[in-house]
MOPAC internal coordinates of N, CA, C and O (Angstrom, degrees):
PM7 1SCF
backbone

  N    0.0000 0     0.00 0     0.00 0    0    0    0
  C    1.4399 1     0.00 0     0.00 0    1    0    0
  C    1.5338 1   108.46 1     0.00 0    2    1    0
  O    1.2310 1   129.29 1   -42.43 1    3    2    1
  N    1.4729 1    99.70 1   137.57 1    3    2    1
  C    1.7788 1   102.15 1  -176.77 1    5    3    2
  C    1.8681 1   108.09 1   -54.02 1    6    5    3
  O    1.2310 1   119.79 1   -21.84 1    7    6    5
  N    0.7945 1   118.02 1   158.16 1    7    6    5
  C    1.5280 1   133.54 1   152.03 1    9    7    6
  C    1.4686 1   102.07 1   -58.01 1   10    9    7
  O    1.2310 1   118.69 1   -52.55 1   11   10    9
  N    1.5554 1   120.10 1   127.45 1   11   10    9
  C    1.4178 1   138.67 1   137.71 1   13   11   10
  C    1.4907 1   113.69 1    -1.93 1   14   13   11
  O    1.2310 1   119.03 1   -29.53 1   15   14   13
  N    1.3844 1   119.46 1   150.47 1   15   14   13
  C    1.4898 1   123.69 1   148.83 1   17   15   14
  C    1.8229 1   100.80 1   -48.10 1   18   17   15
  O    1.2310 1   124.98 1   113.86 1   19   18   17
  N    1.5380 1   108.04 1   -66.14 1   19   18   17
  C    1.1449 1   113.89 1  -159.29 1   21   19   18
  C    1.5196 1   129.89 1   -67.30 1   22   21   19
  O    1.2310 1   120.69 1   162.02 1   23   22   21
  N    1.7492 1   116.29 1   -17.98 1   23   22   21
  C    1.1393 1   121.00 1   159.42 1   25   23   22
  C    1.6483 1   121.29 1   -98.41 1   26   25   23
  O    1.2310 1   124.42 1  -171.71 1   27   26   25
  N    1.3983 1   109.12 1     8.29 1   27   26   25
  C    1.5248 1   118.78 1   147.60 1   29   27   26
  C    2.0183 1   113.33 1   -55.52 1   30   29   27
  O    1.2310 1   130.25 1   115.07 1   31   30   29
  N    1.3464 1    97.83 1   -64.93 1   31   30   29
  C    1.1321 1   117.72 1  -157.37 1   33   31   30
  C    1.6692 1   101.13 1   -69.33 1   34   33   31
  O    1.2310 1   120.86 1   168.49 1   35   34   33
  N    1.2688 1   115.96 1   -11.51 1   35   34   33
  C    1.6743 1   114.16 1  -170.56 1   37   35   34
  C    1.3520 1   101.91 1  -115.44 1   38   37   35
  O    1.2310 1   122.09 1   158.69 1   39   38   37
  N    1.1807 1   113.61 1   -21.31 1   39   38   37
  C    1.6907 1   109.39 1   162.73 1   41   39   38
  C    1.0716 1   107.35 1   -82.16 1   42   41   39
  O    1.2310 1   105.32 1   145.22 1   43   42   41
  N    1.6100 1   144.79 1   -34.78 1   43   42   41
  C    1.5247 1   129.89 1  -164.81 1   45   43   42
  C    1.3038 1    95.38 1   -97.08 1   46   45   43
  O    1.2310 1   112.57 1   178.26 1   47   46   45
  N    1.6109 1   131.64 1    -1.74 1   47   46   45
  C    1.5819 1   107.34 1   151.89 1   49   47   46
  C    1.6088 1   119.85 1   -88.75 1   50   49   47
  O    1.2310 1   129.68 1   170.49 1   51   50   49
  N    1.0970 1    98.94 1    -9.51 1   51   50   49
  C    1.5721 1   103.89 1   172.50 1   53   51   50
  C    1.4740 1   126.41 1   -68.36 1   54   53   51
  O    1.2310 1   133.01 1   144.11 1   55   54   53
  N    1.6729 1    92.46 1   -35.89 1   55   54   53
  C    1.4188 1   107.31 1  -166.31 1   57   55   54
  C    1.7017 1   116.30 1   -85.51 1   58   57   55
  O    1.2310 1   137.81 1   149.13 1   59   58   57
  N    1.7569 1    83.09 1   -30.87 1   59   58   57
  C    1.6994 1   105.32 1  -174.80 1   61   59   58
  C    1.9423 1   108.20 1   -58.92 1   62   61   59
  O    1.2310 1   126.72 1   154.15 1   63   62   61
  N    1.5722 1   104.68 1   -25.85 1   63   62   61
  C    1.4652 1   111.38 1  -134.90 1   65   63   62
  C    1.8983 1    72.60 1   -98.11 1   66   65   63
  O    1.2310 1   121.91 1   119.62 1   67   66   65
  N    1.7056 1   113.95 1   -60.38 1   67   66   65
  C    1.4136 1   107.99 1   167.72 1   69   67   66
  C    1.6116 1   141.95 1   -38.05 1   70   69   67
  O    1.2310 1   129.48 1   142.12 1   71   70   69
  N    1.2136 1    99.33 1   -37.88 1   71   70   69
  C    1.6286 1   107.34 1   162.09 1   73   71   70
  C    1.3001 1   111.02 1   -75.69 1   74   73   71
  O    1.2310 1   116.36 1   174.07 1   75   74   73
  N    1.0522 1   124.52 1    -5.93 1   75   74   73
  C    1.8801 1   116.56 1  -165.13 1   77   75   74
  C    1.7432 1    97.54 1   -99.03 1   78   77   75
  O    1.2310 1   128.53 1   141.48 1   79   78   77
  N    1.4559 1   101.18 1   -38.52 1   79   78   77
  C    1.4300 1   112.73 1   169.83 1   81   79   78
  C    1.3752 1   135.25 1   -29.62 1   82   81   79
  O    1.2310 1   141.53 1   108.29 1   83   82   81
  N    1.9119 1    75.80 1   -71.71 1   83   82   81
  C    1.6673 1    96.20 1   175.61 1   85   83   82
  C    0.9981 1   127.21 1   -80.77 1   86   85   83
  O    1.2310 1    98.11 1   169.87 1   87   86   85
  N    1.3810 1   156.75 1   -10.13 1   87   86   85
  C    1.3451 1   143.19 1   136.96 1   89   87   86
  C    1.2780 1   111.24 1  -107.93 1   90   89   87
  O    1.2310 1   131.44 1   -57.74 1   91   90   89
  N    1.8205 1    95.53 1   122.26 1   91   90   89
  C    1.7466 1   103.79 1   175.27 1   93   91   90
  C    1.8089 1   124.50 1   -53.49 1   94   93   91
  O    1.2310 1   111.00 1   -27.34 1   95   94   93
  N    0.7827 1   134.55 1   152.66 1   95   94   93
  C    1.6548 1   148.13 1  -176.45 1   97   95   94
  C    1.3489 1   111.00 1   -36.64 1   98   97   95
  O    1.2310 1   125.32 1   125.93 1   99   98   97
  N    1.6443 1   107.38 1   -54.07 1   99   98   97
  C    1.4028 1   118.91 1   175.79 1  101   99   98
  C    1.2981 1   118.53 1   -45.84 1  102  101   99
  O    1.2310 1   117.21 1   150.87 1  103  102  101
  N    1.5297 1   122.91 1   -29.13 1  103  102  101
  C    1.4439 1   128.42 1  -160.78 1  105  103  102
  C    1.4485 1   128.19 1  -110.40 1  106  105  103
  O    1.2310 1   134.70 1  -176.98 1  107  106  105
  N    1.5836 1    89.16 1     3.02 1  107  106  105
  C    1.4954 1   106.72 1  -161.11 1  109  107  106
  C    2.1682 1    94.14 1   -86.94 1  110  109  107
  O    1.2310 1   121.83 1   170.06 1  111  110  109
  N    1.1370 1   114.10 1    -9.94 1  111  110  109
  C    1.5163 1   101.57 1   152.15 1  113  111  110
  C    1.7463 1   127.96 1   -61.09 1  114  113  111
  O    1.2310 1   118.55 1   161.41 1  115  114  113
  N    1.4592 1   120.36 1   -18.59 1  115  114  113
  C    0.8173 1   122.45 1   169.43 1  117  115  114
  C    1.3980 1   119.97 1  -144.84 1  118  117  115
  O    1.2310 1   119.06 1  -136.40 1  119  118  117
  N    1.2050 1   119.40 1    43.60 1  119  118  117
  C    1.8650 1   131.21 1   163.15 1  121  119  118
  C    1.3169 1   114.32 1  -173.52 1  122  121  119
  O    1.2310 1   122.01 1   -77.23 1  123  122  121
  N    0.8393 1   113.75 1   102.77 1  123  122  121
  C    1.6001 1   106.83 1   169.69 1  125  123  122
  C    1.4631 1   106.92 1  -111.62 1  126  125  123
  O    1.2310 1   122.51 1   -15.23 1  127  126  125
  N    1.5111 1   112.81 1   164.77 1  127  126  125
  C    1.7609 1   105.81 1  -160.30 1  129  127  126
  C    2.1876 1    75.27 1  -133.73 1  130  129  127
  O    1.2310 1   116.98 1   -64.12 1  131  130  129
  N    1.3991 1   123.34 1   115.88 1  131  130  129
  C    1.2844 1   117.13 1   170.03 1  133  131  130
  C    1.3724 1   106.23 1  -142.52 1  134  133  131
  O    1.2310 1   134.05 1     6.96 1  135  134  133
  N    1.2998 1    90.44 1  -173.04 1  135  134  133
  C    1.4462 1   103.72 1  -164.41 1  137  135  134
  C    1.7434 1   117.04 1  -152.07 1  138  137  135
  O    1.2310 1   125.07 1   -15.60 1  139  138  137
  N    1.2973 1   107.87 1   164.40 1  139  138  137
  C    1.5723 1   113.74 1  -160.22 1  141  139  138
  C    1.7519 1    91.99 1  -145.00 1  142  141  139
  O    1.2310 1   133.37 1   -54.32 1  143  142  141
  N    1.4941 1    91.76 1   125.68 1  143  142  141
  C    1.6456 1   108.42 1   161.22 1  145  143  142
  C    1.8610 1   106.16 1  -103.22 1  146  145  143
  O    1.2310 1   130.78 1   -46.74 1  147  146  145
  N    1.6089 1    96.81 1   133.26 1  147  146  145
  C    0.9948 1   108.91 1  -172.61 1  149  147  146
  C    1.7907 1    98.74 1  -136.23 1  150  149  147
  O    1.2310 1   125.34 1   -55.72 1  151  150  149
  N    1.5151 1   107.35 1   124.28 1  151  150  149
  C    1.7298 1    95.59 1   179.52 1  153  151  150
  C    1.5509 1   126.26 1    45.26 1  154  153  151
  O    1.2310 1   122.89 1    81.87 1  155  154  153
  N    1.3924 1   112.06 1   -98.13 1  155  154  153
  C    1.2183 1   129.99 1  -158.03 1  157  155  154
  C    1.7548 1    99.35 1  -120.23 1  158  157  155
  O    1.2310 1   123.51 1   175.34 1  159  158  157
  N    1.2717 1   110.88 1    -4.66 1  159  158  157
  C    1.6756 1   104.64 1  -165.35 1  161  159  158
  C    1.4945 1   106.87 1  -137.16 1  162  161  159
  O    1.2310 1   117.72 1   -33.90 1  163  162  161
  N    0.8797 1   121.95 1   146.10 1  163  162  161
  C    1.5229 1   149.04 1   167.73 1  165  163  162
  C    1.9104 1   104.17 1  -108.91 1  166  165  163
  O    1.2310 1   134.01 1   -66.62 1  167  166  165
  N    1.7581 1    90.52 1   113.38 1  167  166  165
  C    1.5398 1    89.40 1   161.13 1  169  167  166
  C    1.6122 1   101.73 1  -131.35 1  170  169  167
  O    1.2310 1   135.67 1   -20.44 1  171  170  169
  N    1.5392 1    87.27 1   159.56 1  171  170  169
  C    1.7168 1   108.42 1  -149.94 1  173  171  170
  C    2.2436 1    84.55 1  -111.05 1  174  173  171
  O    1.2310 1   134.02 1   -62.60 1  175  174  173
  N    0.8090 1    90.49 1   117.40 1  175  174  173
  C    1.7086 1    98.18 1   166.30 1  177  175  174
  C    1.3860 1   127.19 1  -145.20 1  178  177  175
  O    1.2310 1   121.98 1   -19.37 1  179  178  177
  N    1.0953 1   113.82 1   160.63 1  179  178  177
  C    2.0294 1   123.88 1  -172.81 1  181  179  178
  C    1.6383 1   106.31 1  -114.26 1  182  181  179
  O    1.2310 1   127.67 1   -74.37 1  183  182  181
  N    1.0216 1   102.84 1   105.63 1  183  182  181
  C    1.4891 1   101.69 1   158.46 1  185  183  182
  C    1.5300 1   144.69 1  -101.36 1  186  185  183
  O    1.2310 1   118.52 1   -35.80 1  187  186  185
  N    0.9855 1   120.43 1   144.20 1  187  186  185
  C    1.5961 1   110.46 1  -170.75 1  189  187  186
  C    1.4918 1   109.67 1  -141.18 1  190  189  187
  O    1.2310 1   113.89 1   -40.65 1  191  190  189
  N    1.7255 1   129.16 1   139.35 1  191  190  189
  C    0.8760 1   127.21 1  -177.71 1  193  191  190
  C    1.4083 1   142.67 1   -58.69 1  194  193  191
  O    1.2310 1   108.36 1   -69.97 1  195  194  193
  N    1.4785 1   139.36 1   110.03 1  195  194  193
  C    1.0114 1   131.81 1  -179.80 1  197  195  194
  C    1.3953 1   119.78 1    -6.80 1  198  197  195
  O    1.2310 1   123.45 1   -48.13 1  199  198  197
  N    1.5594 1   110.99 1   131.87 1  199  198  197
  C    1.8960 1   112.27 1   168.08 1  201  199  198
  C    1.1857 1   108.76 1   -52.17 1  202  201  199
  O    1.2310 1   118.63 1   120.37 1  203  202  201
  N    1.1791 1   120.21 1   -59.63 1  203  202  201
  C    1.7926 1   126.50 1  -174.27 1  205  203  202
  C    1.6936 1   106.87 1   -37.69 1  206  205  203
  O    1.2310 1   118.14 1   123.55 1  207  206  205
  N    1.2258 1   121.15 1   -56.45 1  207  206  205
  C    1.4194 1   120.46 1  -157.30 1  209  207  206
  C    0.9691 1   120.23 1    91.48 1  210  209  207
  O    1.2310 1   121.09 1  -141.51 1  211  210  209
  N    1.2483 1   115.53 1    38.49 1  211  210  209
  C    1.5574 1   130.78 1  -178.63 1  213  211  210
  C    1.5683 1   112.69 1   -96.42 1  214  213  211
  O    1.2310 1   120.66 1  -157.00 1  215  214  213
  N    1.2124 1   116.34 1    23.00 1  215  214  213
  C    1.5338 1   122.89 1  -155.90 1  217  215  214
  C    1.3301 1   151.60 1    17.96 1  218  217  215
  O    1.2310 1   136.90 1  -155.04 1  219  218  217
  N    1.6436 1    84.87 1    24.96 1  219  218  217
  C    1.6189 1   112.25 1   176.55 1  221  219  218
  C    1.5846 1   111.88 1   -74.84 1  222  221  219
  O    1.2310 1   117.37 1   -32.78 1  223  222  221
  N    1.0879 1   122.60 1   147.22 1  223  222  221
  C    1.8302 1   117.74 1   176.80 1  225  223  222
  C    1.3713 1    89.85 1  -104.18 1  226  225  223
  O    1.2310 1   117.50 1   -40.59 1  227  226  225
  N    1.5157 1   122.36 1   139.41 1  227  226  225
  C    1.1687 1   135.75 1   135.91 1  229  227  226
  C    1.7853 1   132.19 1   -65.62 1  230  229  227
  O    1.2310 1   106.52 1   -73.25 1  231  230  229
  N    1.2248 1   142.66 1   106.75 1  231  230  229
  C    0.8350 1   144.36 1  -164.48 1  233  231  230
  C    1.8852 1   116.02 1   -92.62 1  234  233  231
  O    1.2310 1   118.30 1   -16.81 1  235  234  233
  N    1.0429 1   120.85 1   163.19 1  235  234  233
  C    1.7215 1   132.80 1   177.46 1  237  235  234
  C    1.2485 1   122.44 1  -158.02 1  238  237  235
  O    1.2310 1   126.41 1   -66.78 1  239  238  237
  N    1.5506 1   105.28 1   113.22 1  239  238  237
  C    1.9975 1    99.26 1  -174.52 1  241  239  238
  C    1.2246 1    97.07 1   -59.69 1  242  241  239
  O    1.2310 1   123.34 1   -29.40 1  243  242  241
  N    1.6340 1   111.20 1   150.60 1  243  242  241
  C    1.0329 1   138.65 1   166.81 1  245  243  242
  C    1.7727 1   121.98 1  -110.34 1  246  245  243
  O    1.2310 1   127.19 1   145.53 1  247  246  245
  N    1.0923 1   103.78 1   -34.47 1  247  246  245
  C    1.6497 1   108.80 1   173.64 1  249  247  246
  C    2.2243 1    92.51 1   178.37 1  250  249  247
  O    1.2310 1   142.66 1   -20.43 1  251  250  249
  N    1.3096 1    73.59 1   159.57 1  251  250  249
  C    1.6153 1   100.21 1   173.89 1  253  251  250
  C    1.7332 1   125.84 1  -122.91 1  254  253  251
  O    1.2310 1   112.23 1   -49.29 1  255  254  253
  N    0.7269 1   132.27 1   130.71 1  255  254  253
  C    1.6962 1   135.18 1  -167.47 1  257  255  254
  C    1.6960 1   106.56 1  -116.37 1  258  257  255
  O    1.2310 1    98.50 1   -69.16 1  259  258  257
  N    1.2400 1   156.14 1   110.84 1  259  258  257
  C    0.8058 1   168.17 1   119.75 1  261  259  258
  C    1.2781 1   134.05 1   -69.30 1  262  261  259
  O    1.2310 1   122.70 1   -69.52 1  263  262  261
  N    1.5761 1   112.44 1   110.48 1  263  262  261
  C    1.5016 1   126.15 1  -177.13 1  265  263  262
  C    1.4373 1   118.93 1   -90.46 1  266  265  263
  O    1.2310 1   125.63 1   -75.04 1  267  266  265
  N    1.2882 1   106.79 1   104.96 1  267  266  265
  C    1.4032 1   112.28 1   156.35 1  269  267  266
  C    1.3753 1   125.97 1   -75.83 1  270  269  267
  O    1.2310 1   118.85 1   -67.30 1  271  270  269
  N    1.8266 1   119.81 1   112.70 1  271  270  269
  C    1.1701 1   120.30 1  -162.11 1  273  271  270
  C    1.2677 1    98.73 1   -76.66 1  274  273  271
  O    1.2310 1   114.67 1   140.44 1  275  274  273
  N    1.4868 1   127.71 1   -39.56 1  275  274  273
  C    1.7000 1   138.56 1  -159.97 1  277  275  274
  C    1.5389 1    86.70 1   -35.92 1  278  277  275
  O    1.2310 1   135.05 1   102.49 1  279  278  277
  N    1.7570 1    88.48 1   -77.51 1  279  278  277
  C    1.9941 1   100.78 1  -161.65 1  281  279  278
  C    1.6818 1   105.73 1   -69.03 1  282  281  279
  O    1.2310 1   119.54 1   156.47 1  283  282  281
  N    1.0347 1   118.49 1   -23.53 1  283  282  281
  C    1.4079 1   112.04 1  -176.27 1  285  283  282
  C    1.4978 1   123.28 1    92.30 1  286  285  283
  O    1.2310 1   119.48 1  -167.93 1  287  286  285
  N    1.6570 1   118.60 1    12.07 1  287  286  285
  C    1.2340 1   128.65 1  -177.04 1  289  287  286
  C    1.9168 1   106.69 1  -110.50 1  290  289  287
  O    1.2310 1   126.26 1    12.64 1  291  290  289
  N    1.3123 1   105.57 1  -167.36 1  291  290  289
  C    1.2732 1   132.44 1  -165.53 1  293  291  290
  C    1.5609 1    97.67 1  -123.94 1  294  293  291
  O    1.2310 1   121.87 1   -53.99 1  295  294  293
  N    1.2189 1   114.02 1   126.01 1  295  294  293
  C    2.0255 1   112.72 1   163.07 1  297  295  294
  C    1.7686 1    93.66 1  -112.60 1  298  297  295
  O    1.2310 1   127.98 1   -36.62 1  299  298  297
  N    1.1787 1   102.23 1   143.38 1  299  298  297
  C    1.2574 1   111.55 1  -179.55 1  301  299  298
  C    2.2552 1    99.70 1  -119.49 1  302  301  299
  O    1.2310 1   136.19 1   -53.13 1  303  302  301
  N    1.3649 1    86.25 1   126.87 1  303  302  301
  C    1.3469 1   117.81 1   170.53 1  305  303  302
  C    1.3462 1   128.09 1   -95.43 1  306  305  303
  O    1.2310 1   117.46 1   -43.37 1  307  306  305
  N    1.6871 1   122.44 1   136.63 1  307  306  305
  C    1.2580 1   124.20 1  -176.17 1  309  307  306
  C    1.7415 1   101.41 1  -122.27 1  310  309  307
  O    1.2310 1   120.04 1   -31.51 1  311  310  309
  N    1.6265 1   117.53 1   148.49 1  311  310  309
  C    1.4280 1   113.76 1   164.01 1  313  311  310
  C    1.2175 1   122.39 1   -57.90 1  314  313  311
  O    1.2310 1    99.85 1   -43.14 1  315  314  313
  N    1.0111 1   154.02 1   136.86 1  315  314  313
  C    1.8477 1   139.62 1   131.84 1  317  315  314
  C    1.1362 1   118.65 1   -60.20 1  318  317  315
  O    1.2310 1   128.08 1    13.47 1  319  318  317
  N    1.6911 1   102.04 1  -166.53 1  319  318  317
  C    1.7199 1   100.58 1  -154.81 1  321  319  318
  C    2.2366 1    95.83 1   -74.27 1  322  321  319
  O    1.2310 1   130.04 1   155.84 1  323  322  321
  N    1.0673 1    98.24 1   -24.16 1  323  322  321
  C    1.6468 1   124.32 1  -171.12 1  325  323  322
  C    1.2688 1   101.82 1   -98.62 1  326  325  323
  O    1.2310 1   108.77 1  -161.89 1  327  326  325
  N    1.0852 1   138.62 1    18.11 1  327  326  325
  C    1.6324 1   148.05 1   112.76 1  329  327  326
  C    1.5391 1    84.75 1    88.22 1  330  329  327
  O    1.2310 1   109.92 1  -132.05 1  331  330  329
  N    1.3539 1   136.52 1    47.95 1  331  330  329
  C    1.2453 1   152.93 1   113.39 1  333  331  330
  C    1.6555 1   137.79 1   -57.22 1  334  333  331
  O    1.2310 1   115.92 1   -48.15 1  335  334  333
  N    1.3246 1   125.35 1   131.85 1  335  334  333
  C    1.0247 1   105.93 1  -167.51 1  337  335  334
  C    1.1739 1   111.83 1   -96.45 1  338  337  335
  O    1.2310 1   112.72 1   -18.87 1  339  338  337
  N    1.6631 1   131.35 1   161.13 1  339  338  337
  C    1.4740 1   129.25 1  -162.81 1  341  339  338
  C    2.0565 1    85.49 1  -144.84 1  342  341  339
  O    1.2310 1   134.38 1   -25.86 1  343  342  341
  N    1.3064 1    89.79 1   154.14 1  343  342  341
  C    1.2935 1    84.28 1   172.86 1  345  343  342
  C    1.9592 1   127.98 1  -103.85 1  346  345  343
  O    1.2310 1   126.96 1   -14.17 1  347  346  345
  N    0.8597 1   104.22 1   165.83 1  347  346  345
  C    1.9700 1   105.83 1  -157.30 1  349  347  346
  C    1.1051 1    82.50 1   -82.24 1  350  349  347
  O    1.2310 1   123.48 1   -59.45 1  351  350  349
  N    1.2911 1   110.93 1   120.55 1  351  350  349
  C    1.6727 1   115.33 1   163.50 1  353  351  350
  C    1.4765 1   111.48 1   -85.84 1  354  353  351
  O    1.2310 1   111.36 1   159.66 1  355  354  353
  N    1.5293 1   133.87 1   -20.34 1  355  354  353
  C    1.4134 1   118.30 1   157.71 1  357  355  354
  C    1.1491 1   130.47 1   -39.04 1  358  357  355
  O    1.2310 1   117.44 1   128.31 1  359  358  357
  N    1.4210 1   122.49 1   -51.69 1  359  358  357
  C    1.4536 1   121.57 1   167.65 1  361  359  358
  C    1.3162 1   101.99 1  -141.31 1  362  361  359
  O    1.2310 1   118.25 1   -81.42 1  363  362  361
  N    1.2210 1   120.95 1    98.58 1  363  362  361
  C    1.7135 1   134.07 1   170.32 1  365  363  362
  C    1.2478 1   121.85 1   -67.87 1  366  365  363
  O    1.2310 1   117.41 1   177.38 1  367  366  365
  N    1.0810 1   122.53 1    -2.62 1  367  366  365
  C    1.3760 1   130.23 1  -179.38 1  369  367  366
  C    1.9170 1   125.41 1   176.96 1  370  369  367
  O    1.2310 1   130.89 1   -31.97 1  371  370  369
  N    1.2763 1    96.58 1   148.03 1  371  370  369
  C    1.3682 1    89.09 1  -172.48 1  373  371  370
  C    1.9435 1   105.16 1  -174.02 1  374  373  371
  O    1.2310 1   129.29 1   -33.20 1  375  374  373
  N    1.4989 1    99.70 1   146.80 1  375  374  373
  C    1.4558 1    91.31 1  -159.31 1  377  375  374
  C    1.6540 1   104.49 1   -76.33 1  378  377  375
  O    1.2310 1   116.67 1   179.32 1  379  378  377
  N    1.0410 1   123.94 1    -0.68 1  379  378  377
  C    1.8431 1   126.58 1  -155.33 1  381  379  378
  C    1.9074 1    77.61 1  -125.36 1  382  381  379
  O    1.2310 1   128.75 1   -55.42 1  383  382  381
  N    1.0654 1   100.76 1   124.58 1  383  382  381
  C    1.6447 1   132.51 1   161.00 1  385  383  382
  C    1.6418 1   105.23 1   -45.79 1  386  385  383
  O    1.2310 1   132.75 1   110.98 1  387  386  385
  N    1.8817 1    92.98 1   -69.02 1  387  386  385
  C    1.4117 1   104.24 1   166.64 1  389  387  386
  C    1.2875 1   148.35 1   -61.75 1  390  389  387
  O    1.2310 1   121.18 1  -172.37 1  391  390  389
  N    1.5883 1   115.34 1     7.63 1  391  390  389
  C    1.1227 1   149.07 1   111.92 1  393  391  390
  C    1.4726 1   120.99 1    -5.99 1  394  393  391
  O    1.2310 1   129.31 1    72.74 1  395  394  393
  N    1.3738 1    99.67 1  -107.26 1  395  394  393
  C    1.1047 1   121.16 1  -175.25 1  397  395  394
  C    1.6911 1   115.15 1   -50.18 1  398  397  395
  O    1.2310 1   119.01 1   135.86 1  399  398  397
  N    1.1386 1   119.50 1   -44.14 1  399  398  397
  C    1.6210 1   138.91 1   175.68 1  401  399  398
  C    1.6710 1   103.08 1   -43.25 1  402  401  399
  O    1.2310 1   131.18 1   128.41 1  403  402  401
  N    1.7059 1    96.03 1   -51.59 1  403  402  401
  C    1.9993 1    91.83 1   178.52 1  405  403  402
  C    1.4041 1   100.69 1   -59.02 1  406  405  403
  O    1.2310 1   119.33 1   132.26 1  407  406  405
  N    1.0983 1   118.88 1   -47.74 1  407  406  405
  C    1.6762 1   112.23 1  -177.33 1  409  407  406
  C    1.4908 1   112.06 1   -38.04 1  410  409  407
  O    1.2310 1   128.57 1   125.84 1  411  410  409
  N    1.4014 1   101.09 1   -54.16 1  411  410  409
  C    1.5625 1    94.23 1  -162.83 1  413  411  410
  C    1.5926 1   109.01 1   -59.68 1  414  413  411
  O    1.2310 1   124.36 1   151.11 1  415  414  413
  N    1.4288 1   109.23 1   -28.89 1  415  414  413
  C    1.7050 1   121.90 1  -159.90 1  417  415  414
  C    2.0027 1    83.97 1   -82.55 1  418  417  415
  O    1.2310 1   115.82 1   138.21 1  419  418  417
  N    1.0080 1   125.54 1   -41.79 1  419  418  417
  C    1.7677 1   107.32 1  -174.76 1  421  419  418
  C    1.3923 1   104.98 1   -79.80 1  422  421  419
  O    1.2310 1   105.75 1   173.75 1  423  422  421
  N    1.4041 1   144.03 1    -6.25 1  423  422  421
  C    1.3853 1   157.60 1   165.78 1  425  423  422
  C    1.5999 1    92.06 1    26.92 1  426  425  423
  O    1.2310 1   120.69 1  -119.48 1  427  426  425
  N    1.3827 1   116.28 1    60.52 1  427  426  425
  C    1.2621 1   125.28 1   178.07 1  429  427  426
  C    1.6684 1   112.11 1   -58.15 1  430  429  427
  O    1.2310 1   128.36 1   127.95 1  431  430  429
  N    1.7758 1   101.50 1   -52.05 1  431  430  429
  C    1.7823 1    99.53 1   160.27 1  433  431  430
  C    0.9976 1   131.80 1   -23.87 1  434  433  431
  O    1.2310 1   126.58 1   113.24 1  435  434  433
  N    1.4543 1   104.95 1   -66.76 1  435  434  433
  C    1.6334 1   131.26 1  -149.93 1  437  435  434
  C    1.1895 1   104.79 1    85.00 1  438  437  435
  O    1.2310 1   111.90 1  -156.15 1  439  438  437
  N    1.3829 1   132.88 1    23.85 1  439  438  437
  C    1.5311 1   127.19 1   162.67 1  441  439  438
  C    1.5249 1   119.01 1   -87.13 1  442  441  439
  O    1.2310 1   118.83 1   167.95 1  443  442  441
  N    1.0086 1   119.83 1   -12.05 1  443  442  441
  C    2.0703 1   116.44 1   158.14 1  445  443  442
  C    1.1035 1   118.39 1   -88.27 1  446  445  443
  O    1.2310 1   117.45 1   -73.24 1  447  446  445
  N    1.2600 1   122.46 1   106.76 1  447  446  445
  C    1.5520 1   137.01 1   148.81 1  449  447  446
  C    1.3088 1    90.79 1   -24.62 1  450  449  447
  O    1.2310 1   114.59 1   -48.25 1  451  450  449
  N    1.5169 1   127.85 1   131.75 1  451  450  449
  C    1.5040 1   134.16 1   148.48 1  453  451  450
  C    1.2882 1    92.27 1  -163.56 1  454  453  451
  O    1.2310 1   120.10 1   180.00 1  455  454  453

């Protein structure tokens, strides 16, 4: 089931305010860290501009967010090496988005690309 008007709007200030964070202004010619709401999921990715200079961005998952409406929580997802997603067994779930988001930012694993 899609996401709400209202948990659209509280994740993409969450998300907006986290990406703005993590890479300073200066750098955003060559990294930007964004993200895409889709339905039920929020994925978190880094992009960086093609070597060539062809002004294409190259992109890299960074984590995945998936809402389960049933239970009412968040599963948080990591890429593999085969750019599949697997799920974070540190904290697999959790009802606060913002939750899971510190996880990705302490990347205690080392399983988020950032």
């Amino acid at each position: 089931m899609p996401l709400s008007e209202f948990e659209i709007k509280r994740v993409d200030k969450l998300f907006t305010a986290y990406c703005e964070r993590k890479v300073p202004g200066h750098l955003r010619d060559y990294l930007r860290l964004e993200y895409h709401i889709r339905h039920d999921e929020v994925s978190l990715f880094e992009s960086r501009p093609h070597l060539q200079g062809s002004g294409e961005w190259i992109s890299t998952r960074v984590a995945c967010f998936r809402k389960d409406e049933e239970a009412g929580s968040w599963q948080l997802f990591w890429a593999d090496r085969d750019n599949q997603w697997q799920p974070y067994s540190s904290l697999p779930f959790h009802r606060d988005i913002e939750r899971l988001l510190q996880a990705v930012e302490k990347n205690e694993s080392g399983v988020f690309m950032e």
